[in-house]
C-alpha positions as CSV (number, residue, x, y, z in Angstrom):
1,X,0.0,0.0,0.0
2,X,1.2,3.4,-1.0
3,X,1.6,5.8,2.2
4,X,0.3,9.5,1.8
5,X,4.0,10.9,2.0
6,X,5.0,8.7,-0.6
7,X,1.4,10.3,-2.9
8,X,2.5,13.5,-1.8
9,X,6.0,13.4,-3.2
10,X,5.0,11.7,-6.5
11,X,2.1,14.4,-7.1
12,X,4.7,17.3,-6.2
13,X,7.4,15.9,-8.9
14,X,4.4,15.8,-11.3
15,X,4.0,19.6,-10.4
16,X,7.3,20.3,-11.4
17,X,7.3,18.3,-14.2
18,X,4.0,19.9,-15.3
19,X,5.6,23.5,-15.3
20,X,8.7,22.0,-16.7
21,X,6.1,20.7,-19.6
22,X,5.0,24.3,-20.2
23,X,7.9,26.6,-20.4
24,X,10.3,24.0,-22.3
25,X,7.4,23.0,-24.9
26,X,7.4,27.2,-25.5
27,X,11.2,27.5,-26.0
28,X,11.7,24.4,-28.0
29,X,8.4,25.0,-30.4
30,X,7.3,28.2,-30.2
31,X,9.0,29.4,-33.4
32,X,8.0,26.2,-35.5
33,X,4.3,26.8,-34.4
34,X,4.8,30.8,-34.7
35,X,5.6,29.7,-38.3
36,X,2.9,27.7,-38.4
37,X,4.8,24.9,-39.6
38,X,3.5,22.3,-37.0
39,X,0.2,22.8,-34.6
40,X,0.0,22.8,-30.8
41,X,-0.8,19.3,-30.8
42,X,1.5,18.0,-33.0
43,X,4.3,20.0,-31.6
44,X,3.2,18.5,-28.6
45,X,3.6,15.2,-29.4
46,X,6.9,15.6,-30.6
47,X,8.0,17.2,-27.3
48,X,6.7,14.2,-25.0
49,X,8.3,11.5,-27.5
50,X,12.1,13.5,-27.5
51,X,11.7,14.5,-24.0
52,X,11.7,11.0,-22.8
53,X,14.3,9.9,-25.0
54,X,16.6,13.1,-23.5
55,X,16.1,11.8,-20.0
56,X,16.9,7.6,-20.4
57,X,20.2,8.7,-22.1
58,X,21.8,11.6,-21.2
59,X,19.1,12.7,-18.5
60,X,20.3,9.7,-16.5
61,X,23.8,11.5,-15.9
62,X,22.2,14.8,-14.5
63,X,19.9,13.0,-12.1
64,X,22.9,11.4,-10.9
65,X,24.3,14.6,-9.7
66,X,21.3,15.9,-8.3
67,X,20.4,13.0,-6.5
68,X,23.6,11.9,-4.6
69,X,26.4,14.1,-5.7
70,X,25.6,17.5,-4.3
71,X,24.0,15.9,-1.1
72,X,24.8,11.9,-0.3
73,X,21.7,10.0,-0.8
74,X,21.3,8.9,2.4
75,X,20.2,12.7,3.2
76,X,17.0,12.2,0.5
77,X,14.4,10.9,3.1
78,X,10.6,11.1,1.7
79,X,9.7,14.0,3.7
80,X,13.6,16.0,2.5
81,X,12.9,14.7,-0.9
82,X,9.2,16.1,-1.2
83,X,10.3,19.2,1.0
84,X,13.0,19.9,-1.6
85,X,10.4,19.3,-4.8
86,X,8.0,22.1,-3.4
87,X,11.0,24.6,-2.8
88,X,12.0,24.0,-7.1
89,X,8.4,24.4,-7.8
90,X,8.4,27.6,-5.7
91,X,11.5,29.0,-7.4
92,X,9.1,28.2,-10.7
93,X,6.5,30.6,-9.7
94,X,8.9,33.3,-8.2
95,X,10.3,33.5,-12.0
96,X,6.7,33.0,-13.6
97,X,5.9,36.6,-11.5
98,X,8.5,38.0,-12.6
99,X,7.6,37.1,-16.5
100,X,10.9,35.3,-16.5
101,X,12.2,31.8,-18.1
102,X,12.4,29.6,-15.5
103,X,15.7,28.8,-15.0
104,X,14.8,25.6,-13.4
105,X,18.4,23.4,-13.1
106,X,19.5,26.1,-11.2
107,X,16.5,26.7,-8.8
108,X,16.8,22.4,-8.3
109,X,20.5,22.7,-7.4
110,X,20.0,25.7,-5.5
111,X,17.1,23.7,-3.5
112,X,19.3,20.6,-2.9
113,X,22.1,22.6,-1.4
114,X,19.6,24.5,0.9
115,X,19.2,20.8,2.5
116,X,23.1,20.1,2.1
117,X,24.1,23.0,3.9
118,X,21.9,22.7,6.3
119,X,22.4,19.0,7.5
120,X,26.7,20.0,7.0
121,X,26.6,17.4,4.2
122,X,27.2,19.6,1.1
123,X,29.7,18.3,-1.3
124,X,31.2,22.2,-2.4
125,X,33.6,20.8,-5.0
126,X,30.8,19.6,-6.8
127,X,28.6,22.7,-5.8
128,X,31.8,24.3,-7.1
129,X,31.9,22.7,-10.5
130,X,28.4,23.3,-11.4
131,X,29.2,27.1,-10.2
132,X,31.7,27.5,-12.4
133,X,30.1,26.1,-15.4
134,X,27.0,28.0,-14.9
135,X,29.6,31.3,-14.9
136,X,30.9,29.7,-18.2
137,X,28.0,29.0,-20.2
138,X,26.4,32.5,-20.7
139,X,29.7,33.9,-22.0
140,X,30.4,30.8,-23.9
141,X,26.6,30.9,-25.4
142,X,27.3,34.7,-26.1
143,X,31.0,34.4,-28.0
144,X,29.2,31.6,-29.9
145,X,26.5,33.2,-30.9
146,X,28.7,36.2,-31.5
147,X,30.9,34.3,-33.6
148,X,28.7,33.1,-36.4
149,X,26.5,37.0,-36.1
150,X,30.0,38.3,-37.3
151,X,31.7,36.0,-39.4
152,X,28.9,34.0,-41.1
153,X,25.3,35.1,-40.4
154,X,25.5,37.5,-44.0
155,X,26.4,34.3,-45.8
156,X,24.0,31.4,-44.5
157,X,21.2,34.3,-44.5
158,X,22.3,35.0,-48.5
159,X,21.8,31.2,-49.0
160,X,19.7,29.8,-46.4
161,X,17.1,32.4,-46.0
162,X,14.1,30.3,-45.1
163,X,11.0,32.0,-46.8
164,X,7.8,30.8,-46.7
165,X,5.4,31.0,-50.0
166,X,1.7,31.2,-49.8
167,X,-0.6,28.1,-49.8
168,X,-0.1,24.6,-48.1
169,X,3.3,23.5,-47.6
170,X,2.0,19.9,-49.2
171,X,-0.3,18.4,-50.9
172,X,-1.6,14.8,-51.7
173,X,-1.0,13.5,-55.3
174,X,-4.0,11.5,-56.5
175,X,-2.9,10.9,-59.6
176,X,-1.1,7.8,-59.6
177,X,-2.9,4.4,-58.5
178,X,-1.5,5.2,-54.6
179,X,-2.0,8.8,-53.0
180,X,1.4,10.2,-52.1
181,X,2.5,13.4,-50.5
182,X,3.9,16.1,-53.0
183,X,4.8,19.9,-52.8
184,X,2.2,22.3,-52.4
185,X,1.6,24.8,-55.8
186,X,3.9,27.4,-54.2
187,X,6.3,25.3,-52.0
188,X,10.1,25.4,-53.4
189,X,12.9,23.0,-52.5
190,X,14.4,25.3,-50.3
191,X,11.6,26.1,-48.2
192,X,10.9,21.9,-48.0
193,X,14.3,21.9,-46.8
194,X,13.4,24.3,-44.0
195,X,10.9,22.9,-42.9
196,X,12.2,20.0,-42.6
197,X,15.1,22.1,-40.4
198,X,13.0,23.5,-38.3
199,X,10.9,20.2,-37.2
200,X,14.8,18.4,-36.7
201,X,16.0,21.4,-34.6
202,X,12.4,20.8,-32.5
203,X,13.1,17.5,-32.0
204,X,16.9,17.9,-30.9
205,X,15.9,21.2,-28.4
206,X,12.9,18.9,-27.1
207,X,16.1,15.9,-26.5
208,X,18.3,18.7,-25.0
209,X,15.5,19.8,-22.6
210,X,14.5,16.0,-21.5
211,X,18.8,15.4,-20.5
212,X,18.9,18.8,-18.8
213,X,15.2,19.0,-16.9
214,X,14.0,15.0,-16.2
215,X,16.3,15.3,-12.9
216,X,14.8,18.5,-11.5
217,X,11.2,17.0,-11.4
218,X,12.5,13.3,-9.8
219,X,16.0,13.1,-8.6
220,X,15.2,13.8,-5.3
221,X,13.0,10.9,-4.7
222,X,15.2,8.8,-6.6
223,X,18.2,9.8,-4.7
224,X,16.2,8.8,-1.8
225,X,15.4,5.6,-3.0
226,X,11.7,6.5,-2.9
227,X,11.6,5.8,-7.0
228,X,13.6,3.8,-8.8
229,X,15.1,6.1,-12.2
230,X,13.2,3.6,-14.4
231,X,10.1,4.9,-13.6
232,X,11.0,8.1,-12.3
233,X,11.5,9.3,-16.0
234,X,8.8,7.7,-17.1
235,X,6.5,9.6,-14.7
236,X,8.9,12.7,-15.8
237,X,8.2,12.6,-19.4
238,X,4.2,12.2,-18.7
239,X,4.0,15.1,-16.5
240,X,5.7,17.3,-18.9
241,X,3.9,15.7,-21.2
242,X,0.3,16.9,-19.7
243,X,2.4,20.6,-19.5
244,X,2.7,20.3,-23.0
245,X,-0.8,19.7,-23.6
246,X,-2.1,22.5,-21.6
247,X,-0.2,25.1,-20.2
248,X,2.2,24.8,-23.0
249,X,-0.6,26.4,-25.4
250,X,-0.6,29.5,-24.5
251,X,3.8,29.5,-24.0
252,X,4.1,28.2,-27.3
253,X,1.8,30.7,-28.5
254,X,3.3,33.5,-26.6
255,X,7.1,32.7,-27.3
256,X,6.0,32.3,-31.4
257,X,4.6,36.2,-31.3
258,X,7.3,37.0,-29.8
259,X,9.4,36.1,-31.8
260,X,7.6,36.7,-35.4
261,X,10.1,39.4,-36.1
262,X,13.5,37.2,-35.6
263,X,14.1,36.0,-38.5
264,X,13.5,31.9,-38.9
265,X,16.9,31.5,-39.9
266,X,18.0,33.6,-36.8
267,X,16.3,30.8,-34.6
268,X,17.7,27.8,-36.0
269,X,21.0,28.6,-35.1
270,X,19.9,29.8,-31.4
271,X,17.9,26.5,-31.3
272,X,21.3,24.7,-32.4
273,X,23.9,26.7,-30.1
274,X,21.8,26.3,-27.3
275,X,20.6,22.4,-27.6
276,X,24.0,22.1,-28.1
277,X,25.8,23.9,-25.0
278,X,22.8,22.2,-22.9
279,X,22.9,18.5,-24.1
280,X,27.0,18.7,-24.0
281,X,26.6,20.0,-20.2
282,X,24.0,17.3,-19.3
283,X,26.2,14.5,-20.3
284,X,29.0,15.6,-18.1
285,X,26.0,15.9,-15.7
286,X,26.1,19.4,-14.7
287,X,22.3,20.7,-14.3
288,X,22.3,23.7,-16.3
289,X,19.0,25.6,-17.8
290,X,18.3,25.6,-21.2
291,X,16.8,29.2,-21.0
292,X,20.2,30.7,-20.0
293,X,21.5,29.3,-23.4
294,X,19.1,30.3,-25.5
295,X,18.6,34.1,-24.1
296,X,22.4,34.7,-24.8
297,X,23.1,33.1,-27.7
298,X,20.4,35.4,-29.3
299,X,22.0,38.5,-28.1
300,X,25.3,37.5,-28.9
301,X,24.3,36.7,-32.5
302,X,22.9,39.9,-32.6
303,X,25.9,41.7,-31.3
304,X,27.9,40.0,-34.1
305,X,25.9,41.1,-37.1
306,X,25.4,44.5,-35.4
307,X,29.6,44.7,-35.5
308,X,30.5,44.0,-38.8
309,X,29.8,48.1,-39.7
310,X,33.9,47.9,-38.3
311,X,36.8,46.3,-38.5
312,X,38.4,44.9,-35.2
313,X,41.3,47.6,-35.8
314,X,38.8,50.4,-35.4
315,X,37.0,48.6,-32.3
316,X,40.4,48.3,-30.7
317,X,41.0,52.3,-31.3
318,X,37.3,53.1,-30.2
319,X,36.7,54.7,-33.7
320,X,33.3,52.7,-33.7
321,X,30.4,52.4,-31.4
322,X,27.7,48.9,-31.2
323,X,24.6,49.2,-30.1
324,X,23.2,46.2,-27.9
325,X,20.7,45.2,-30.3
326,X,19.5,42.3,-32.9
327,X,17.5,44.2,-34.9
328,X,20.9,43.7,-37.6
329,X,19.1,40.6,-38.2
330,X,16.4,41.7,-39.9
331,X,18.0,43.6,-42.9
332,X,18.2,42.2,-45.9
333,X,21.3,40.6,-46.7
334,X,22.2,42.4,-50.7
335,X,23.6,40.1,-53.4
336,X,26.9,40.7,-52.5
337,X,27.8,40.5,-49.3
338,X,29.8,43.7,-48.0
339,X,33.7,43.2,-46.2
340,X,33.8,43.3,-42.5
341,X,33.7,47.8,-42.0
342,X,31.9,48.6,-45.7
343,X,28.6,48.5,-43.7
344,X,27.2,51.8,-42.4
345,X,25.2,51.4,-39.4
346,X,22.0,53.2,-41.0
347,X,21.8,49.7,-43.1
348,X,21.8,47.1,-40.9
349,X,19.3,48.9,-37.8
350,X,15.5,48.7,-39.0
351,X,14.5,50.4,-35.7
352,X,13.3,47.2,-34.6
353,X,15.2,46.5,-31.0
354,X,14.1,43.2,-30.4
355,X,15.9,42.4,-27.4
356,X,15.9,45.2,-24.9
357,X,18.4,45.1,-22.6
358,X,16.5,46.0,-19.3
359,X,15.2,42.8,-20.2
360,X,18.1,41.2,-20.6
361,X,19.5,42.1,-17.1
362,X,16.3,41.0,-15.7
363,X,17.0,37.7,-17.1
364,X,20.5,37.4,-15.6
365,X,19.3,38.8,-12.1
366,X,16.6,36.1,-11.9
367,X,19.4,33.5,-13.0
368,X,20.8,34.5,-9.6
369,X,17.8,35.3,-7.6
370,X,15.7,32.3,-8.1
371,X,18.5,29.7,-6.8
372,X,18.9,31.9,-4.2
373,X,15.9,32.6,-2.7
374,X,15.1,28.3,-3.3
375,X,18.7,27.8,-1.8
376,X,17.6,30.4,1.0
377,X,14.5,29.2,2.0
378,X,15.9,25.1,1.8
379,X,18.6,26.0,4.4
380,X,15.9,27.7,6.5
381,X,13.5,24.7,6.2
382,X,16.0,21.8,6.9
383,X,17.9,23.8,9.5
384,X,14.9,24.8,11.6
385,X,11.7,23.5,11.4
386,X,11.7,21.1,14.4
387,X,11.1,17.8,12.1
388,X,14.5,18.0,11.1
């Protein structure tokens, strides 16, 4: 028979998992459905499928660390384990107020060293590690994206701009004996070939976000031995799963309008730096957010195209000034692409600033708020309340 504190923790993790379903179903499909190249249910379908594979592969290495490296198992009773779910959840809704990505790896490991430190059983070189990546990865996600906004954005936009024509995208063939799918009237190779991009870079973010979030929703519990990881990311994968189906709706909807004026192209490779930084991270097993990737790598890409009105000789003797902005990736890329400093600035801004930097630094305080206040209020919980 199932005890109540055993139904309690189960139903929490399902909480978190249910959140989990509805912000990472926005940030990996959002721009597909903002497209309109898949619906809301389709999209998420795909999500639950990838999700799950994401957490029994690589997820597996992430739960590991959250669920005996940071804090010995032995320290993951039921009532810790379920005390340490509600805290991640309430570092969700802190960042939900706020109108924030959730960063939710770091609100977990911020939670689980709460109940570390307080019991003097927190393992800081790991703490230490995960620290030091997290201080890497927005830098890293930014020189990235930086990178390819300088050196090649012009070029894959001059040959990879991903339009979309008018009328269905396919279309059945009834000609033949056997109905088979063939392009619509409008549809061109190209824009078959992005499509099919944008549904593979879907897939891969939905992957990156099952290694990197399974363990925030059930490694507790199975730290604890409460769950065995079997079907702790099974019961993972269905919760985000239901998120998907609901909440996600309106996140997917929400992240699409939002980003209607970044060019398709322009999310592709955000989609591919970030799934990449995150999935790489999750197999060393370092819990890191998916969010904190993804907001970065935009703005460095941004930056990058926004730069190439100079040469790095005039940056280094301050003759030119960047604004912090991606509205660069809007402008049409012309036939020819210019040299690095043949740009004027006037060409390249459309008035469009689609990130806005307040919003920005809201972002990055939250990334250090929201573990804080769930490390904060842990440490108070498992060093005070008289249970413990």
């Amino acid at each position: 028979m199932i005890s109540a504190l055993v139904l309690l923790g189960v139903l929490v993790a399902v909480f978190v998992g249910f959140n989990i379903g509805g912000s990472s179903t926005g940030i990996a499909w959002g721009p597909a459905v903002g497209a309109n190249v898949v619906s809301k249910t389709t999209a998420a379908g795909l999500m639950s499928v990838f999700f799950v594979v994401g957490g029994w592969t690589v997820g597996r290495n992430v739960i590991e660390t959250l669920g005996g490296r940071i804090v010995p198992q032995d320290e993951f009773t039921l009532v810790a384990s379920t005390a340490v779910l509600f805290f991640i959840g309430l570092g969700m809704l802190i960042a939900n107020l706020f109108g924030v990505p959730v960063p939710t790896s770091m609100v977990a490991t911020g939670s689980i060293a709460g109940l570390g430190a307080a019991v003097d059983a927190l393992n800081w070189e790991v703490l230490g590690r995960i620290f030091m990546w997290w201080m890497m990865t927005p830098a890293v996600a930014f020189w990235i994206g930086m990178v390819i906004g300088r050196y090649f954005y012009p070029y894959l936009d001059l040959y990879f701009r991903l339009r979309q024509s008018h009328g269905r995208l396919l279309r059945l063939d009834r000609s033949g004996r056997i109905p088979k799918p063939a392009k619509g009237q409008n549809t061109t190779n190209r824009e078959l070939l992005g499509v099919f991009l944008i549904l593979v870079i879907g897939c891969y973010m939905s992957f990156s976000a099952g290694a990197s979030n399974t363990a925030n929703a059930v490694a507790p519990l199975v730290g604890g031995g409460t769950l065995d990881e079997n079907p702790a990311i099974l019961l993972a994968a269905l919760s985000v799963s239901i998120g998907g189906f609901t909440i996600a709706r309106r996140t997917m909807s929400s992240v699409g309008d939002d980003l209607t004026e970044l060019p398709l192209l322009g999310a592709l490779i955000v989609a591919i730096v970030a799934s990449s930084i995150t999935t790489f991270l999750s197999w060393l097993g370092v819990p890191i957010s998916l969010v904190m990737a993804t907001v970065m790598s935009i703005v460095g890409l941004g930056w990058g195209r926004a730069t190439r009105t100079a040469t790095a000789a005039e940056y280094a003797r301050r003759e030119a000034d960047v604004e912090l902005s991606i509205s660069a990736l809007t402008a049409e890329t012309p036939e020819m692409v210019p040299s690095m400093g043949e740009e004027e600035p006037s060409d390249i801004v459309s008035g469009k600033n689609l990130v806005n930097p307040r919003a920005v630094g809201r972002f990055v305080s939250m990334w250090i708020i929201s573990p804080t206040v769930a490390a904060g209020l842990s440490y108070v919980f498992f060093a005070y309340v008289p249970i413990f």
